[in-house]
C-alpha positions as CSV (number, residue, x, y, z in Angstrom):
1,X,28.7,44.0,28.9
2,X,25.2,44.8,27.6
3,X,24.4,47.9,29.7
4,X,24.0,50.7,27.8
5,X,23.8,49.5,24.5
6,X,20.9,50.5,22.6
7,X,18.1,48.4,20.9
8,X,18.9,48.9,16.8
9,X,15.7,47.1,16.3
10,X,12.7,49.1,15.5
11,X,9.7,48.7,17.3
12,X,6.8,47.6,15.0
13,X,3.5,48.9,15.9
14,X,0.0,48.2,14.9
15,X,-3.7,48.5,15.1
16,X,-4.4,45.9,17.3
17,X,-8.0,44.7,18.5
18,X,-8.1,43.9,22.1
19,X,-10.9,43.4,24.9
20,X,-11.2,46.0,27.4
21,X,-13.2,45.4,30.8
22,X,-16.7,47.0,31.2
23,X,-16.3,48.0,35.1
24,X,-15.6,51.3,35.9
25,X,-13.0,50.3,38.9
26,X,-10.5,47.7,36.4
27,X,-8.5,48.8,33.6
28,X,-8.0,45.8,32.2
29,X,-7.8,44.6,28.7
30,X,-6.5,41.8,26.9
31,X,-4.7,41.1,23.2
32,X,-8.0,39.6,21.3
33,X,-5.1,36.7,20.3
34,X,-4.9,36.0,24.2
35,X,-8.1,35.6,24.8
36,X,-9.2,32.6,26.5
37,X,-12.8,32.0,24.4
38,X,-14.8,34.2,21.9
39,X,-16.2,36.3,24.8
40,X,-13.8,36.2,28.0
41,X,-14.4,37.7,31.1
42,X,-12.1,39.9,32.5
43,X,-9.2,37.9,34.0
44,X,-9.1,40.5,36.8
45,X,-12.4,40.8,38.2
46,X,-14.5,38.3,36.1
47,X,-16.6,41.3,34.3
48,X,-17.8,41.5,30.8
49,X,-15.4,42.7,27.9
50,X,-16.0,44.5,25.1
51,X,-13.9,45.1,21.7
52,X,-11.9,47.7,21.2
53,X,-8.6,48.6,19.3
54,X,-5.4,50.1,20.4
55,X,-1.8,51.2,18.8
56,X,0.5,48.1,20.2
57,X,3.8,46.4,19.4
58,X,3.3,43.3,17.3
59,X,3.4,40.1,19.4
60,X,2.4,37.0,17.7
61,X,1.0,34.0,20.2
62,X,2.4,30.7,19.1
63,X,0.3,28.9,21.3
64,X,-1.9,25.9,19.6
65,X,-4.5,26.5,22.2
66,X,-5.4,30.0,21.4
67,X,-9.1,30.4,19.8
């Protein structure tokens, strides 16, 4: 049984730049390695983005369709 085991692996953080939606009313943002073209619209409610960075776990996208 895996309940109550804990994780051994350590969570790797990083400075991570991301794109964080411009409306007051969304708190959206998105991993800049997501994104869906150089300047996306928030996925939410189709607003403008701007860059920002945040302290996140490392995730890497192996997608081939990534910009």
């Amino acid at each position: 049984m895996a309940f109550g085991r804990k994780n051994d692996e350590e969570i790797k953080l990083e400075e991570t730049k991301i794109w964080v939606c411009n409306s007051e009313n969304c708190k959206s943002w998105i991993r800049d390695n997501f994104k869906s073209s150089d300047v996306p619209l928030c996925p939410i409610c189709k607003s403008e983005m701007s860059e920002s960075t945040k302290e996140l776990q490392v995730i890497h996208n192996h997608s081939k369709n990534f910009m």
